[in-house]
N, C-alpha and C positions, 0 to 999 in steps of 0.2 A: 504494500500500500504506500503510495508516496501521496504528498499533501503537495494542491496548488499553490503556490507561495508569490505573494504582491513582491516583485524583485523591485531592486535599486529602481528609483525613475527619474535620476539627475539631482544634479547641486540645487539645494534649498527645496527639493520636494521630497514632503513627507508621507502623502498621501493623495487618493484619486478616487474617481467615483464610477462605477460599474457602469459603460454605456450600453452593453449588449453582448448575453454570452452567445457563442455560435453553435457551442451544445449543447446537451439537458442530459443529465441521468441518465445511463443505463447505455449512453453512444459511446460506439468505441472512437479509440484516438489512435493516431503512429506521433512517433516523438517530431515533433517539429508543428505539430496540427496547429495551429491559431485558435486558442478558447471562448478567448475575450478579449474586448478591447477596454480600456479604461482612458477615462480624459482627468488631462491633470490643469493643471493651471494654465500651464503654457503649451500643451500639444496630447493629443491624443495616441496612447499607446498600445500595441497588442501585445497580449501576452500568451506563449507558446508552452505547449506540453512538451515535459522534459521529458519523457517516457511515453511509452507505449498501454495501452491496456482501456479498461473500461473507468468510462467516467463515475464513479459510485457515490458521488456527496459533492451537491455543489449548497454552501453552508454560506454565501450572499448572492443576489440577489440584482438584476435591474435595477440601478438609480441611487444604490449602497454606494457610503460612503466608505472606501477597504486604506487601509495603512500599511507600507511597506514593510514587510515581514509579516504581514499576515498571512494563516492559513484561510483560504477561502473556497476551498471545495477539496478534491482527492479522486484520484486513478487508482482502482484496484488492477489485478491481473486478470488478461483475455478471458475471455469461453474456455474452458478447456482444464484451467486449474483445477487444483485441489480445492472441493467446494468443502465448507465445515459444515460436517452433520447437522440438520435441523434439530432445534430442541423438540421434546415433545411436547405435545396441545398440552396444555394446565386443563386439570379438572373441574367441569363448571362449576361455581362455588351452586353449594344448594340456596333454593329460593326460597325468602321467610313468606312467612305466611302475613297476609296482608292484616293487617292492625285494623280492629272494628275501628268506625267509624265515629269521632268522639261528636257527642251533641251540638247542635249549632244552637249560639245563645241568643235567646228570646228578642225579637227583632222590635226595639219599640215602635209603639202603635204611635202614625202620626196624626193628630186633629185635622178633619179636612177644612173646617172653618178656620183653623189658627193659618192652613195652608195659602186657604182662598184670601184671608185677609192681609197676609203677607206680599202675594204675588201682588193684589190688585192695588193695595198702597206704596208701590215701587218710587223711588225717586223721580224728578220728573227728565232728570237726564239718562235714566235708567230707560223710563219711556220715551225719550227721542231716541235710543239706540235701538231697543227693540222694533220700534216703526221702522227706523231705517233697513236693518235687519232681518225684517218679515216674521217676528217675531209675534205671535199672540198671546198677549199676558192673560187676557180672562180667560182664554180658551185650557190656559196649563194652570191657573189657579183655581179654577172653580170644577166643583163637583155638581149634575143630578143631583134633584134633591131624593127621587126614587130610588138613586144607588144607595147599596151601603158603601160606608166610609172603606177604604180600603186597611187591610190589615196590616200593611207596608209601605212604608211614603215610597214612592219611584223618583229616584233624581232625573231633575230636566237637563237633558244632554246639550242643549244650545250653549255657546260660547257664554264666557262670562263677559258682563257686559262695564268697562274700567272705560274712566276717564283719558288715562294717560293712552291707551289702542286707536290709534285714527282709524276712522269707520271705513277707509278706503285702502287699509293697508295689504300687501300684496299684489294694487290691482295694474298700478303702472311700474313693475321693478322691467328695466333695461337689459336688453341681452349683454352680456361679459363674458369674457374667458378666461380663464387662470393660469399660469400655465409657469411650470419653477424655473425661474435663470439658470442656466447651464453654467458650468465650475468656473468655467472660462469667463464667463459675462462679470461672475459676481468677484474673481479676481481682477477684471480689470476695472471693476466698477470700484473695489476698496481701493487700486493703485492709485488710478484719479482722486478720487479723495483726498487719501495720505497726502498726495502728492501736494495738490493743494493747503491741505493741512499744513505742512512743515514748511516746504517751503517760501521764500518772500520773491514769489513770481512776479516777473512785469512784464510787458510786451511790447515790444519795438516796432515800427510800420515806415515801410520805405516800398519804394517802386523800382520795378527794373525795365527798360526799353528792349523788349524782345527780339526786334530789328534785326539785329546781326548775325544771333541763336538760327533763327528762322530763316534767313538768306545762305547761312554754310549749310545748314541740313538738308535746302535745296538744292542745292550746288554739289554736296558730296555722298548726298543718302545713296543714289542708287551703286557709288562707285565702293563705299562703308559696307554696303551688304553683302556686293560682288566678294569681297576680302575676307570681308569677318564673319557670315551665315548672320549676322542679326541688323535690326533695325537701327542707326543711329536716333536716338530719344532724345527726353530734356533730362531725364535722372542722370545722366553721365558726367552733363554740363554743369549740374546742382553738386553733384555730389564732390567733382575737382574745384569748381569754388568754394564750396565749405572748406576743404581741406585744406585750400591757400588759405584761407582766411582763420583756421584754428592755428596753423603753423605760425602767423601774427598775432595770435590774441588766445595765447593758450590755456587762457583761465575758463573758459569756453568747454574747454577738452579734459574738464577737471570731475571730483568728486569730493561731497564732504564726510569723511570719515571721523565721526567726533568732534574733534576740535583742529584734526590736523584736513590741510587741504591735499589730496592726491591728484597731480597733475598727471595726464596720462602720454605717453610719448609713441602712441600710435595712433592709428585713425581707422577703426572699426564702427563704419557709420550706417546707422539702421535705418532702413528704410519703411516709413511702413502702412502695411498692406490692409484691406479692406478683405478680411474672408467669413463664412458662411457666419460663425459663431461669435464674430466681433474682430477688433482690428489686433494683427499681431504689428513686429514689428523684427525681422528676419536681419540678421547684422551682414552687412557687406566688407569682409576681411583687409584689411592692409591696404586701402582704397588709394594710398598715398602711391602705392608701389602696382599702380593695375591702369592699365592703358583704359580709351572712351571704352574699347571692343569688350574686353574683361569685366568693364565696369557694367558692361548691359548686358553681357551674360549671365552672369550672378544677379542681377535683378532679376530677369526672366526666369532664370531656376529657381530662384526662393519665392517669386508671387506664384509661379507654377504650383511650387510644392504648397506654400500656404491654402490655395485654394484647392488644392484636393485634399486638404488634413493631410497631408503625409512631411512636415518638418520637425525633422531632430530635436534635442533640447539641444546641444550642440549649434543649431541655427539662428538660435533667440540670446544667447547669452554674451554678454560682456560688451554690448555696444559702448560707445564713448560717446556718439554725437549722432541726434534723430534727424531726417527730413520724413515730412509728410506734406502728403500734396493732396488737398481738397477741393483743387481746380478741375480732378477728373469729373467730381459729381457736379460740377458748378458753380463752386464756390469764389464768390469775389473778393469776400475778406472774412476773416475768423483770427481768434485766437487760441494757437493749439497751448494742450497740457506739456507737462514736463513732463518727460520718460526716465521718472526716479532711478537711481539716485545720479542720474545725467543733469547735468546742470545747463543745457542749452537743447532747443528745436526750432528747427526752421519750417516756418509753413507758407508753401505754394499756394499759387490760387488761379482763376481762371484765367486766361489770355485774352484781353479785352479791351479791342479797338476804339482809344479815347482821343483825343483831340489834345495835342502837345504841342508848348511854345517852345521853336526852335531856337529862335532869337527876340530880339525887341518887334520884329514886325511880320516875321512869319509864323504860319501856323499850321501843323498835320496832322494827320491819322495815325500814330503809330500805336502796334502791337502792345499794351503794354500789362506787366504782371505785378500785383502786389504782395511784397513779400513781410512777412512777420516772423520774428525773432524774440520767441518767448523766454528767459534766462532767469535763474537764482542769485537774487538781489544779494542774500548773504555774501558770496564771493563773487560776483559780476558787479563791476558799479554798469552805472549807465552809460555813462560817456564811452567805455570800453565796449558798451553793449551796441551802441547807438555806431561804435567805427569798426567795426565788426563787421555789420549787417552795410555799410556805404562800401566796405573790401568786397564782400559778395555781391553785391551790384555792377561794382567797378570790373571785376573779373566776368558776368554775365554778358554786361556791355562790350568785352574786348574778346571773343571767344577764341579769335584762331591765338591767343598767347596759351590757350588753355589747351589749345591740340599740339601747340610748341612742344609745351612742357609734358605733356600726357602723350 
């Protein structure tokens, strides 16, 4: 008998929540079958039978929440084993004999007049409820005078009739549905918080003239794809001007651990992504040391893998420095969150053809994007924040220095 066991599921996770087993009781398995999957904070995992044999106890359950090193089900051995003898049936215990039936106590006799005169002198907001309510007070207080009284008061089964019950309650409740956050939602929903919480966020707003981005990607996309199988994009362009511009202002590229500040001296920058269960945010390695072509690769394979749940914990961890871009849905301006305990994010937004003074007397159309730079006031001042975010424009504005250098 071997026991299913919640294995390791990454640094800082302790635990996961059962999404769906793929067998039940009594299926056989070979070692490597996929059981279950479980979703963690940051990614969804399956978990694989180490063994061969029949599944004989699965002991959680759909929607359980399991902790690593837990036991949460067990594989016996194939068809075939040595079965252990049945016990034998237990002897039906004998049946007692049933106990006479003790006296029921004398039911007091109720007055049909004490009854009648009760019902018929009812409050008089007793009788607007009953009226409302179809309720007939003489017809359940009053007896025939030809009957006899009854030997049993009968309780009247009509609602009771309270002040504080609005007489129309139940008649207009609205359709809703319930339905629990998934692990993932309600981890990023506390990160957001926190995030806010702690830290002394602010946000920066500056513009960039798309102009020049958009004239080399028309001039060199189709010869970019011929070379590199992918598309030339804007994340390429974003993501080499962050990184000139963290390499100028490396407080940016920092964290705050306590009371000391860790500056970081690489450039692991997360991009992030919009998939089924909420936004992750997949880190793009050494982005300092990665050509445009490199750079839109690993984009492409980490929104790929995001949006099919298939990303590592391995792919979410240890970013230095966030982009996100809310221009694909629309977005004109916003202010993104901080990607704890990242002390800076840049947020994209639509490309939106506005009307720009060239000089004192002319005037165009150009392309243009609004960019926001949301930072940790604790170690960011502003003015650092504020010439930070004019680097990354200044480098947006001048692209081929950025295909120079890349």
């Amino acid at each position: 008998m071997a026991e299913i066991i919640v294995p390791e599921l990454g640094e800082s996770i302790s635990e996961g929540t059962i999404t769906k087993w793929f067998v039940k009781e009594g299926d056989s398995v070979n070692q490597g079958d996929v059981l279950l999957e479980l979703e963690t904070d940051k990614v969804n995992i399956e978990i694989s039978a180490d063994n061969s044999g029949v599944v004989s106890r699965i002991a959680k359950q759909d929607g359980e929440v399991v902790l690593v090193g837990e036991a949460i089900g067990s594989i016996g051995e194939a068809a075939g084993g040595s079965a252990a003898p049945a016990a034998p049936a237990a002897e039906p215990a004998p049946v007692a004999a049933p106990a006479a039936p003790a006296a029921a106590p004398a039911a007091p006799v109720a007055s049909s007049a004490n009854e009648s005169a009760a019902t018929i002198n009812a409050s008089p907001a007793a009788r607007k409820r009953a009226r409302e309510q179809g309720i007939d007070l003489s017809a359940q207080g009053q007896v025939p005078a030809a009957a006899p009284a009854p030997a049993v008061a009968t309780p009247v089964k009509s609602a009771p009739l309270t002040q504080s019950e609005p007489a129309n309650a139940g008649k207009d409740v609205k359709p809703t549905e319930r339905k629990r956050m998934s692990r993932r939602r309600v981890t990023i929903a506390n990160r957001l918080v926190e995030a806010q919480r702690t830290a002394a966020m602010l946000t920066t707003f500056n513009e960039v003239d798309m102009t020049a981005i958009l004239d080399l990607r028309k001039r060199r996309k189709q010869a970019f794809f011929e070379k590199n199988d992918v598309n030339l994009g804007f994340m390429s362009f974003f993501t080499k001007a962050v990184v000139g511009a963290l390499k100028a202002f490396p407080l940016l590229n920092a964290e705050i651990d306590g009371e000391d500040i860790v500056t970081k001296k690489f450039y692991d920058i997360g991009i992030a992504v919009s998939a089924k269960e909420g936004l992750v945010v997949p880190v793009v390695r050494d982005a300092d040391r990665l050509s445009f072509a490199e750079i839109e690769k690993n984009i492409v394979e980490l929104a790929g893998k995001a949006r099919s749940n298939t990303l590592a914990i391995s792919d979410l961890q240890g970013g230095s420095f966030t982009i996100t871009n809310g221009g694909v849905f629309g977005s004109l301006l916003s202010t993104p969150i901080l990607n704890a305990p990242q002390v800076g994010i840049l947020g994209m937004h639509k490309i939106q053809i506005r009307p720009v003074a060239i000089d004192d007397v002319r005037m165009e159309n150009r392309p243009m994007m609004y960019l926001a730079l949301s930072y940790d006031h604790r170690i960011v001042d502003g003015s650092e924040a504020v010439r930070f975010l004019v680097t990354v424009k200044a480098l947006l504005e001048d692209p081929e220095a950025l295909l120079l250098e890349g």
